[in-house]
TIVO-2410 file (N, C-alpha, C; in nm, 3 decimals):
# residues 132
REC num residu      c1      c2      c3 atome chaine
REC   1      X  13.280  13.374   3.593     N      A
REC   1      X  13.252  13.423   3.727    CA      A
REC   1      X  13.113  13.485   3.734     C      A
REC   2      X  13.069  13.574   3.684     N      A
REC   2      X  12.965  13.630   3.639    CA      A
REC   2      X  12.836  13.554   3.668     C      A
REC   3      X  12.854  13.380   3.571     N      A
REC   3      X  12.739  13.318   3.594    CA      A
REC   3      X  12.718  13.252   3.644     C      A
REC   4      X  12.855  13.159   3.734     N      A
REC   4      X  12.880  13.150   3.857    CA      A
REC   4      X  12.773  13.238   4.008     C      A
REC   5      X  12.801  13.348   3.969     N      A
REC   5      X  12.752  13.459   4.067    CA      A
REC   5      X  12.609  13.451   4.065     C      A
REC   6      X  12.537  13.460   3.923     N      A
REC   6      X  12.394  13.452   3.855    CA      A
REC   6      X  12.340  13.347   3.887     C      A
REC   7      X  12.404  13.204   3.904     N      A
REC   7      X  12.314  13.074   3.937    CA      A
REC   7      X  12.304  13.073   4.118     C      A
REC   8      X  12.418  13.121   4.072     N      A
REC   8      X  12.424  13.120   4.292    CA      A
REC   8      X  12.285  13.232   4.364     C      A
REC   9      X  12.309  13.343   4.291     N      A
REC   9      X  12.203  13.449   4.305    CA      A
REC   9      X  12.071  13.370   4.319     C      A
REC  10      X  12.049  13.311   4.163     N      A
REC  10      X  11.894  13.239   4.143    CA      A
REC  10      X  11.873  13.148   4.233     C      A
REC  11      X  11.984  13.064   4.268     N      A
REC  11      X  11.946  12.942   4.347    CA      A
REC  11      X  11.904  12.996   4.514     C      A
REC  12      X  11.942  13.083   4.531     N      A
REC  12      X  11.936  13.177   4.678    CA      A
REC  12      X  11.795  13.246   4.688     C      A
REC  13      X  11.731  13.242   4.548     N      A
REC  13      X  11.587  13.345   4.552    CA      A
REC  13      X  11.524  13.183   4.519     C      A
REC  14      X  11.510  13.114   4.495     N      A
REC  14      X  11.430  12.953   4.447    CA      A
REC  14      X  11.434  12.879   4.631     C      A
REC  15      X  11.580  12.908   4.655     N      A
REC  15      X  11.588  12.891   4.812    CA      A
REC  15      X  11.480  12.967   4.874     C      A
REC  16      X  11.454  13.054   4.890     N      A
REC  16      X  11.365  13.179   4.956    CA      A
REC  16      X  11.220  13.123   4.920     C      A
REC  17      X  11.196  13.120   4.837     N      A
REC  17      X  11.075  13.077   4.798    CA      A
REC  17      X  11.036  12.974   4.823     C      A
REC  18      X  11.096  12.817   4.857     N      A
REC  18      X  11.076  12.742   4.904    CA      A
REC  18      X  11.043  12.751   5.023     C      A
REC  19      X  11.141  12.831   5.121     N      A
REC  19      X  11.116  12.788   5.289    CA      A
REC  19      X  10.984  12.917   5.284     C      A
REC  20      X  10.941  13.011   5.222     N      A
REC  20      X  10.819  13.067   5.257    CA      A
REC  20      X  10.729  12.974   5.217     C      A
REC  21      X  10.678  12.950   5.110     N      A
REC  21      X  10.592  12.802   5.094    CA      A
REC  21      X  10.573  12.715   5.208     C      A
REC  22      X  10.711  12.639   5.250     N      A
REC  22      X  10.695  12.562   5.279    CA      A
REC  22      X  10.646  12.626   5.479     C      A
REC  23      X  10.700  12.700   5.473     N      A
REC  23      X  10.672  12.735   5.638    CA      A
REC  23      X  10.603  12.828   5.695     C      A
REC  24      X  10.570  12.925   5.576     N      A
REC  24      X  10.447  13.010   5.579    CA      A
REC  24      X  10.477  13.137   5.616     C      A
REC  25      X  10.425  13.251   5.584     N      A
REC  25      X  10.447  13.357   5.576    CA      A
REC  25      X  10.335  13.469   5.672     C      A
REC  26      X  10.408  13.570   5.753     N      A
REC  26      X  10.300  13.621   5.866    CA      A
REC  26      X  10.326  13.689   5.846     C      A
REC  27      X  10.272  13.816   5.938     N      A
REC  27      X  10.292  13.963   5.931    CA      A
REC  27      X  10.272  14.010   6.070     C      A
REC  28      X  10.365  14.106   6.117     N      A
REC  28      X  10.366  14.133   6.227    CA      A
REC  28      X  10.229  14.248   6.285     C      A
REC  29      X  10.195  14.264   6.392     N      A
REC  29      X  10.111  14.330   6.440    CA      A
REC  29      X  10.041  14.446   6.375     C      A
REC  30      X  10.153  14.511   6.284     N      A
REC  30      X  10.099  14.639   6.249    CA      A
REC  30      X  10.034  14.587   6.061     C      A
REC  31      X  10.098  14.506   6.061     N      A
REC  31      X  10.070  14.428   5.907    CA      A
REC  31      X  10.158  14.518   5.781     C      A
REC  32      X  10.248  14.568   5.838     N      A
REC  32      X  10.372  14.613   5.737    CA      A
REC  32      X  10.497  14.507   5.706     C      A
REC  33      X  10.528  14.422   5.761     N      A
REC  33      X  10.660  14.357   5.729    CA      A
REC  33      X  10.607  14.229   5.729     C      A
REC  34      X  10.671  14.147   5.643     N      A
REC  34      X  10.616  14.005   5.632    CA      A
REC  34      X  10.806  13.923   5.714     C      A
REC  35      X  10.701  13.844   5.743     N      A
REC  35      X  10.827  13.752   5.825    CA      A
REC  35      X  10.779  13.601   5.773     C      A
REC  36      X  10.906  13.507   5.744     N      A
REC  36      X  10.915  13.401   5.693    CA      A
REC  36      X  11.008  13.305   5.824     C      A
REC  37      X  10.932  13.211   5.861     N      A
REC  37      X  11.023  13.138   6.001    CA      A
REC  37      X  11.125  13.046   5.949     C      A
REC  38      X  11.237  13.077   5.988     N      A
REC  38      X  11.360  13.048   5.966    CA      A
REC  38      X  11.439  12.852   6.005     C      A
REC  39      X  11.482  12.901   6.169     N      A
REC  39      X  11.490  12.774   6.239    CA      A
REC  39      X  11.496  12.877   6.380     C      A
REC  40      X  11.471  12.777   6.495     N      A
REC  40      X  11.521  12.787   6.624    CA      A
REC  40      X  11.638  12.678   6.661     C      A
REC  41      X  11.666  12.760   6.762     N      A
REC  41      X  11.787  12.722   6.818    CA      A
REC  41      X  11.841  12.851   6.945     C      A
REC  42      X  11.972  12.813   6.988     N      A
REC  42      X  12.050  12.896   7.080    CA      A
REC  42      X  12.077  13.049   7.027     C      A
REC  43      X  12.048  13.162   7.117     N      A
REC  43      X  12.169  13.262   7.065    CA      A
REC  43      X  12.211  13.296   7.161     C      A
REC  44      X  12.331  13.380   7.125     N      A
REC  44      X  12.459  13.419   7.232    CA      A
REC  44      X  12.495  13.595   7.159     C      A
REC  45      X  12.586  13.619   7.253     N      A
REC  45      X  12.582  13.754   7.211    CA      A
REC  45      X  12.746  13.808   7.231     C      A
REC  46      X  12.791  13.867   7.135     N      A
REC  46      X  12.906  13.925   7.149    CA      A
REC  46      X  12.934  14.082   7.127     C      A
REC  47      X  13.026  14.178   7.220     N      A
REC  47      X  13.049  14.270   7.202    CA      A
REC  47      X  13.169  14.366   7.195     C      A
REC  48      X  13.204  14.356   7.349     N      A
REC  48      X  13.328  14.422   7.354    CA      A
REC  48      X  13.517  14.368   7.339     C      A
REC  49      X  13.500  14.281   7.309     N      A
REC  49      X  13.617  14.193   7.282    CA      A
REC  49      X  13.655  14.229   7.151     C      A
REC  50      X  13.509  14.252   7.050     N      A
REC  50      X  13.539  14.249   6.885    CA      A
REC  50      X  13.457  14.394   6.832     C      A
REC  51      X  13.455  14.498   6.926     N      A
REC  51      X  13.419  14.590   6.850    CA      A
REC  51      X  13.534  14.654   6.792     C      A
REC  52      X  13.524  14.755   6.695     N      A
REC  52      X  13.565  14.818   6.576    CA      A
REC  52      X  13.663  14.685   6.511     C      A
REC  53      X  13.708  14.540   6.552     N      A
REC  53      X  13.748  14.453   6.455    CA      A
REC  53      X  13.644  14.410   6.357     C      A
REC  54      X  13.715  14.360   6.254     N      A
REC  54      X  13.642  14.361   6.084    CA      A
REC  54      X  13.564  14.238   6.128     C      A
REC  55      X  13.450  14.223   6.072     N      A
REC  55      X  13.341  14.127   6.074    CA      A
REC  55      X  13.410  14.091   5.913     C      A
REC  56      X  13.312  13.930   5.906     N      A
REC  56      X  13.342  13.845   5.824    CA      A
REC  56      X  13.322  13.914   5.686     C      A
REC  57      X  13.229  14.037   5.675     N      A
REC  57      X  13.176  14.059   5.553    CA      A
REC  57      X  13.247  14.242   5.499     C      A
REC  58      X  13.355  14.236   5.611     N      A
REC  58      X  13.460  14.339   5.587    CA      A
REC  58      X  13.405  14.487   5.631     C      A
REC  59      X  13.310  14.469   5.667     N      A
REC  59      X  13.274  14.594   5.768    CA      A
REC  59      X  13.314  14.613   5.899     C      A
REC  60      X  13.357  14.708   6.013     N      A
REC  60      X  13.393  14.696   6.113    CA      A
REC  60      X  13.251  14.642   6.182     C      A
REC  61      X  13.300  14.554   6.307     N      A
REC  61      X  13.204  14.535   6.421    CA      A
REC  61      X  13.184  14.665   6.489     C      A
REC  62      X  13.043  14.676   6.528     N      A
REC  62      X  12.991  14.812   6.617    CA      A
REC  62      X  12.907  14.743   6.662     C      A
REC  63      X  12.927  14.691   6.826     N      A
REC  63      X  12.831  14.654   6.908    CA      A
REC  63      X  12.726  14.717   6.945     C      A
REC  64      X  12.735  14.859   6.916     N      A
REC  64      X  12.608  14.961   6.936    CA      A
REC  64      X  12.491  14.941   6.833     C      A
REC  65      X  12.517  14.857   6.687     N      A
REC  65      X  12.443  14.839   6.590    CA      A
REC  65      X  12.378  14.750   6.660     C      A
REC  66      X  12.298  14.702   6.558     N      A
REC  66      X  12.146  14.586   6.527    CA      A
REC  66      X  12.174  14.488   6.434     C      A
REC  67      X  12.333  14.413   6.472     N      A
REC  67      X  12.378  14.359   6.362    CA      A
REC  67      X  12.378  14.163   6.431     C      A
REC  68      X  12.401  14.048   6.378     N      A
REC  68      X  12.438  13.943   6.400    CA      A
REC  68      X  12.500  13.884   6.322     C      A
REC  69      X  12.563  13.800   6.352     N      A
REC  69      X  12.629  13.682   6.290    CA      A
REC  69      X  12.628  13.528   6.294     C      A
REC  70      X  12.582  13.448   6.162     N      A
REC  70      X  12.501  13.334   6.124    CA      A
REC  70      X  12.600  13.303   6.027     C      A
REC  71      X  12.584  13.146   6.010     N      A
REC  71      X  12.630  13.048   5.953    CA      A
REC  71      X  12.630  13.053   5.800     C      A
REC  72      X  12.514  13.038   5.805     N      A
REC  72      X  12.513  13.049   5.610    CA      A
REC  72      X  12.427  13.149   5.562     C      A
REC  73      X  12.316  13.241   5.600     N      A
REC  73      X  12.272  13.326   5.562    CA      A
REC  73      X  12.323  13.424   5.505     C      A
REC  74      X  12.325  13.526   5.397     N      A
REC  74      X  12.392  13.579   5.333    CA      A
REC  74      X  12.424  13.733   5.393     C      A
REC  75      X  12.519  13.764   5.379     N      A
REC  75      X  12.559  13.927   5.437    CA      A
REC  75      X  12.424  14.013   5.409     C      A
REC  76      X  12.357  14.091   5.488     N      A
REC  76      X  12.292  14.202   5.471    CA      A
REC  76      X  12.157  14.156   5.430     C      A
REC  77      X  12.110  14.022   5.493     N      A
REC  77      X  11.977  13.957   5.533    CA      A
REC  77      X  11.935  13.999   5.654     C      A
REC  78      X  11.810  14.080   5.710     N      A
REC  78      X  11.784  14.129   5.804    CA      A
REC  78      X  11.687  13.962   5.862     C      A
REC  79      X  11.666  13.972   5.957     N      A
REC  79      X  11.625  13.853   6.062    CA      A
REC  79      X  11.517  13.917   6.151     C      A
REC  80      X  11.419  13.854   6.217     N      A
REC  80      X  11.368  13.874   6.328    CA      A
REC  80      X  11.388  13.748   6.421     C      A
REC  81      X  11.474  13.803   6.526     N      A
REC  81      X  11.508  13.719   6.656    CA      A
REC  81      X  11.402  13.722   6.783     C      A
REC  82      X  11.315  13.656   6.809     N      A
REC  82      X  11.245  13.629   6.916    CA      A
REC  82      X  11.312  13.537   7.028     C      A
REC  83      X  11.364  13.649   7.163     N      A
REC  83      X  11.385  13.549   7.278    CA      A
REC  83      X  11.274  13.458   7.301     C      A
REC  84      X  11.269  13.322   7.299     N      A
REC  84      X  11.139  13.253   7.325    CA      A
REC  84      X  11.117  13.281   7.490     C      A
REC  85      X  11.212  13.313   7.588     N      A
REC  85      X  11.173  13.316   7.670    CA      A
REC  85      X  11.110  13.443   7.736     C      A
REC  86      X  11.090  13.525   7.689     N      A
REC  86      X  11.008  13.624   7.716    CA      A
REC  86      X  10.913  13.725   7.591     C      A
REC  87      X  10.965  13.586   7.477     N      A
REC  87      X  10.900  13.708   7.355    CA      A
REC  87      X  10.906  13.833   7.275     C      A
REC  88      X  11.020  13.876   7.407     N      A
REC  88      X  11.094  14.013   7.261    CA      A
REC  88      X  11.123  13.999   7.205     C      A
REC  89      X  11.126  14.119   7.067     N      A
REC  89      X  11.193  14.095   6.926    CA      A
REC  89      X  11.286  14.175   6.898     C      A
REC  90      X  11.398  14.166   6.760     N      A
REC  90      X  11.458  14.250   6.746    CA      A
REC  90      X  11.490  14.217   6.582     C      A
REC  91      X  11.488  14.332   6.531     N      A
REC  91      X  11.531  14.295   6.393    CA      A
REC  91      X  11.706  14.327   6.364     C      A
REC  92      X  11.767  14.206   6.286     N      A
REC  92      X  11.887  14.255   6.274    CA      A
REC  92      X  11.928  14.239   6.154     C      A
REC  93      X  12.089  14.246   6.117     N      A
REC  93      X  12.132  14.262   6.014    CA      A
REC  93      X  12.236  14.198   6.004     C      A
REC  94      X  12.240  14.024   5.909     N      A
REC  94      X  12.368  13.998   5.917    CA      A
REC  94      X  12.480  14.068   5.849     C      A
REC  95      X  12.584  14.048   5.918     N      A
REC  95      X  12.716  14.101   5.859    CA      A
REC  95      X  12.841  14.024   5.875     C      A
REC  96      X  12.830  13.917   5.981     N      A
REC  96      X  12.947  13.809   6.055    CA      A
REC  96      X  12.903  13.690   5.985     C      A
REC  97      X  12.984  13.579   6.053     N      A
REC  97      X  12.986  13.465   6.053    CA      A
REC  97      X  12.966  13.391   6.168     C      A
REC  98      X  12.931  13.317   6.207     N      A
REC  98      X  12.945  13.252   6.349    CA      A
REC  98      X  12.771  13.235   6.346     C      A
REC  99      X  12.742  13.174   6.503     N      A
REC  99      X  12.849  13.197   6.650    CA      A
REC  99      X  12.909  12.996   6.576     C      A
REC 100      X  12.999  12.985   6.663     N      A
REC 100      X  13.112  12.842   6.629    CA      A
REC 100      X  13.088  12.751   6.695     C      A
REC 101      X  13.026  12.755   6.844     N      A
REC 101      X  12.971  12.655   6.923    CA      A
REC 101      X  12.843  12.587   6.861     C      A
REC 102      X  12.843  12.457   6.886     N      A
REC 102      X  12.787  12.371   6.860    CA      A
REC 102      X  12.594  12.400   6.945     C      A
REC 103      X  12.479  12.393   6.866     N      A
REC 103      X  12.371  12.430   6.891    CA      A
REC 103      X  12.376  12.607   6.922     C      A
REC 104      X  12.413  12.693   6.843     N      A
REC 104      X  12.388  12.833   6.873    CA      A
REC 104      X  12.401  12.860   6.682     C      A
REC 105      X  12.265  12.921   6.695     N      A
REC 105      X  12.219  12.963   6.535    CA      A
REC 105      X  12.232  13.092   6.516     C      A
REC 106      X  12.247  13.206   6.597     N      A
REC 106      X  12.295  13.301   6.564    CA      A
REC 106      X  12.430  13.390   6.709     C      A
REC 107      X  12.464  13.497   6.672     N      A
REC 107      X  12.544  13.567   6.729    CA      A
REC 107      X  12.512  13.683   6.747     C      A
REC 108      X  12.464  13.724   6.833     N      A
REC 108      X  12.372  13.876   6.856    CA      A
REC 108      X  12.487  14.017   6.860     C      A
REC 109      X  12.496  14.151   6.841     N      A
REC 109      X  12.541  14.229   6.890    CA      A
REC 109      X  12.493  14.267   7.022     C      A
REC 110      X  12.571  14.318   7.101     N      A
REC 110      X  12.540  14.360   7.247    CA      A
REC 110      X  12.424  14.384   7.254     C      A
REC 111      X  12.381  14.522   7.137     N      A
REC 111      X  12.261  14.585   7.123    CA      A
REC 111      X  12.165  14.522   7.123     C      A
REC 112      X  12.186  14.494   7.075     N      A
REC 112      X  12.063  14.334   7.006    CA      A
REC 112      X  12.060  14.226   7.122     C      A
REC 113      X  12.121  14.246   7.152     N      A
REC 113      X  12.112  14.106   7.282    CA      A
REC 113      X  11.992  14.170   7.382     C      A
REC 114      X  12.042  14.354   7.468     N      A
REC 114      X  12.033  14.429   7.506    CA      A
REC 114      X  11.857  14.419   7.500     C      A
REC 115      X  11.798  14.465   7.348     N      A
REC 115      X  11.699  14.453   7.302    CA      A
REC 115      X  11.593  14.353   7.384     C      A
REC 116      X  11.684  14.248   7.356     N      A
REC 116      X  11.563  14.134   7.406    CA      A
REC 116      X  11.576  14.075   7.553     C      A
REC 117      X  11.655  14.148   7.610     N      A
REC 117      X  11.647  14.123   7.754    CA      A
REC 117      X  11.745  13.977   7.773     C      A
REC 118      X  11.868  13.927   7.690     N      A
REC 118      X  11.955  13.833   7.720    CA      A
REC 118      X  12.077  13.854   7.751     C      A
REC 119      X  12.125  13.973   7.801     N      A
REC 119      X  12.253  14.009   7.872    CA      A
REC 119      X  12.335  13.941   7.949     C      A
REC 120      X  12.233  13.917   8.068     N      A
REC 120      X  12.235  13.839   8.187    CA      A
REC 120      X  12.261  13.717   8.184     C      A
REC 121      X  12.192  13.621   8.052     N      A
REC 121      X  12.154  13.514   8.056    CA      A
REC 121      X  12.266  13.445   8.007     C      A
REC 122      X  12.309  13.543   7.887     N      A
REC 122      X  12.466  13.513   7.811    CA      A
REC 122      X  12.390  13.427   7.654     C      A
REC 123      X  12.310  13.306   7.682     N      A
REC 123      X  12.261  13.255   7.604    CA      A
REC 123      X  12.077  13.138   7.621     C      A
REC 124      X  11.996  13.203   7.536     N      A
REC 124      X  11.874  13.213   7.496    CA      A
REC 124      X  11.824  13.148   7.419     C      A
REC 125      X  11.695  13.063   7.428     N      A
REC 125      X  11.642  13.031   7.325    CA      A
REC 125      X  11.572  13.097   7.247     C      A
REC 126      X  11.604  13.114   7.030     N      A
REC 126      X  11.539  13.173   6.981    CA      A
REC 126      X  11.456  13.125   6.926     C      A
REC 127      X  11.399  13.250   6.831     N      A
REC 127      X  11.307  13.170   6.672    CA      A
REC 127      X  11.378  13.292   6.557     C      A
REC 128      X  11.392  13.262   6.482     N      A
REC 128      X  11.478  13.350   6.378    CA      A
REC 128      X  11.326  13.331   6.259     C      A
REC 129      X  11.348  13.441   6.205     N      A
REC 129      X  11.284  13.470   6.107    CA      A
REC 129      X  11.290  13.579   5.974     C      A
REC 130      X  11.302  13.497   5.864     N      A
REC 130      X  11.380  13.590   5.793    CA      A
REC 130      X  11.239  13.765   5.726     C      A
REC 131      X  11.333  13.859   5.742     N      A
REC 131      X  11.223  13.972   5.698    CA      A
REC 131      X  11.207  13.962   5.597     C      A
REC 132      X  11.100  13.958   5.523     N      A
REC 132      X  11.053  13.988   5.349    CA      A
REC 132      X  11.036  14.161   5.284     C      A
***
């Protein structure tokens, strides 16, 4: 199990290193955080239906957090989500799984939705980007 865990680990940091290579690596305005571009696609946002129920990664949901939920990215990978349609950002924190519909790459918390001005909209085009 152990090295099971250890190849999976390595192959997840060889992963990382590839898509920065390959897609390039920026830094946001103030030049403190490096951001690596992920994919685009749809996001959607969920809140009050599933707060205090357990998220995929056994923590309770708290729609008041800065949290999302993605497909295969690993629990407790922070993201930068850009609404493309107006350019806000928000940094989050996976902890779920989802969203399940077909073309939607992540699952926002309320907060986080809140953030970037997609409340209204229900669902947004992003750009995801993983934080370094």
């Amino acid at each position: 199990m152990t090295i099971k865990m250890k190849t999976i680990g390595s192959f997840f940091i060889i992963a990382l290193i590839a898509v920065a290579i390959s897609c390039g690596v920026t830094k946001d305005n103030k030049g403190k955080a490096a951001f690596v571009f992920y994919e685009k696609g749809q996001a959607s946002w969920y809140g009050p239906g599933f707060n205090g129920k357990p998220t995929a990664s056994g923590e309770k949901f708290d729609m008041h957090k800065l949290t999302a939920a993605h497909k295969k990215l690993p629990f407790g990978t922070k993201v930068r989500v850009t609404n493309l349609n107006n350019n806000k950002r928000v940094i989050v924190r996976i902890n779920d799984r989802g969203p399940f519909k077909k073309g939607r790459v992540i699952d926002l918390s309320k907060k986080a939705a809140m953030q970037i001005d997609m409340i209204n909209d229900g669902v947004v085009p992003v750009k995801l980007e993983l934080v370094k």
